[in-house]
Structures are given as structure tokens and as C-alpha cells.
C-alpha positions, 0 to 999 in steps of 0.5 A, spaced: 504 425 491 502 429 496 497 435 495 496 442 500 491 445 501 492 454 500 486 458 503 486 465 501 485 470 507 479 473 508 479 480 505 478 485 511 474 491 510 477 498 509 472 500 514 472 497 519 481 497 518 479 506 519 474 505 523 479 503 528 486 504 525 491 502 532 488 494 532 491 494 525 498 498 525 504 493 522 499 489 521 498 484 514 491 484 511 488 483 505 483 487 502 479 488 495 476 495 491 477 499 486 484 503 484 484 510 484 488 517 482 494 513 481 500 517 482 507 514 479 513 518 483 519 520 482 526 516 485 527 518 492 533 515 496 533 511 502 537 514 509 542 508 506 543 512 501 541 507 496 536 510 490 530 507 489 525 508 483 518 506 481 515 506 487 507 510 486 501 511 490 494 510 489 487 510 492 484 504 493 476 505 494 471 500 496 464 502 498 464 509 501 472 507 504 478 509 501 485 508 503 492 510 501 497 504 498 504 505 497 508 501 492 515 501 494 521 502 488 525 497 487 532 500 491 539 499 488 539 499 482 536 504 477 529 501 473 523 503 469 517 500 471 510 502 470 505 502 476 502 494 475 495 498 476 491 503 472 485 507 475 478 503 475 482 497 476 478 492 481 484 488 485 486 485 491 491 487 495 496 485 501 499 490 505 502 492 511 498 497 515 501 503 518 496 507 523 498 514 525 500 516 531 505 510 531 512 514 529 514 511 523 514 512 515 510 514 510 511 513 503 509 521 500 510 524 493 517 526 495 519 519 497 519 516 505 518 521 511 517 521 518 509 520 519 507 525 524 500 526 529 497 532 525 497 529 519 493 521 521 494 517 515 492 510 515 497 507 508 497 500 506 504 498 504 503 493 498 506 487 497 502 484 492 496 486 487 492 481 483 487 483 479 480 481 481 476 477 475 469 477 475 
């Protein structure tokens, strides 16, 4: 019987990931806080053509930090699926990072769009939300 061992990575904190955002760009952390304003948001269609549905936002908070997580829709065939988080909800996410100023997509209210200088968004594309029990 063989065992392995899993160690969990270490959360990075928001801060320090929009403190200095380019060190972080497509790059994969882990981080913890509190999820807020979650904004589920209407199907959107990818440049492929295909549709996607149940893709929402929310605000992930930790200390005096905040950034924006997207949750991508499940594209291809239509679904109904509720956001996996509810506002006060403290959880772990793992994401990519996109920093701004590095072309790219963000994932907005009406689905994905070219990310541009002006608007210096730091987004965290979320892959996996666990609930964090105390």
C-alpha cells in the first residue's frame, strides 16, 4: 500500500497580488476571504460561437483587499446553474490572475471582452471554490 502526501499551497494574499499585479499575470494562486456582491450573469457566447451559461462574478475580500473573481459558464450546452457562493461566504479560491496591461480577456457583465489599459483590472478566473470551515 503506497500513501502520498498532498500539500496544500500556500494562500497568497490579495495585497501583495495588487500590490504588484504583473508578477502575478496567468499566473495560478490560491487565495482566502470573504465573497461579496456576487452578480450571477446572463449567457454570453464565446468567439467560437458557442454559448455559455451560468458564469457570475463576485467580489472576493480579505482585510482592507479586494479583487474581482470570475466564474466562467459552462459553454456548449445550455444549463442552469446557481453561483456555488453566497455573499458573507468565507472560502478558498484557486485562480489564474490576469493583470491589466497585458491585452487579454476579462470577464464582464456582458460576457468576455478585450481588456484595455484604461480600465487596470486585476480578475482572478476561478477554477476551484471551497468553503473555508473554522
Amino acid at each position: 500500500m503506497s500513501s502520498s502526501l498532498v500539500l496544500a499551497e500556500e494562500p497568497t494574499s490579495i495585497q501583495q497580488i495588487l500590490e504588484e499585479p504583473k508578477i502575478y499575470h496567468l499566473r495560478h494562486v490560491t487565495m482566502r476571504g470573504t465573497v461579496r456582491d456576487v452578480q450571477p450573469l446572463a449567457p454570453y457566447t464565446l468567439a467560437s460561437g458557442d454559448p455559455c451559461y451560468g458564469a457570475y462574478l463576485f467580489r472576493l475580500e480579505e482585510d482592507e483587499a479586494t479583487i474581482s473573481v470570475a466564474v466562467l459558464g459552462i459553454c456548449g450546452r445550455p444549463v442552469v446553474r446557481d453561483p456555488e457562493v453566497e455573499d458573507g461566504d468565507r472560502v478558498e479560491v484557486s485562480a489564474t490572475i490576469q493583470a491589466p496591461s497585458h491585452g487579454g480577456t476579462i470577464l464582464s457583465f456582458k460576457g468576455p471582452k478585450a481588456a484595455s489599459e484604461e480600465e487596470a483590472v486585476v480578475q482572478a478566473v476561478a477554477d476551484r471554490i471551497l468553503p473555508i470551515v473554522e
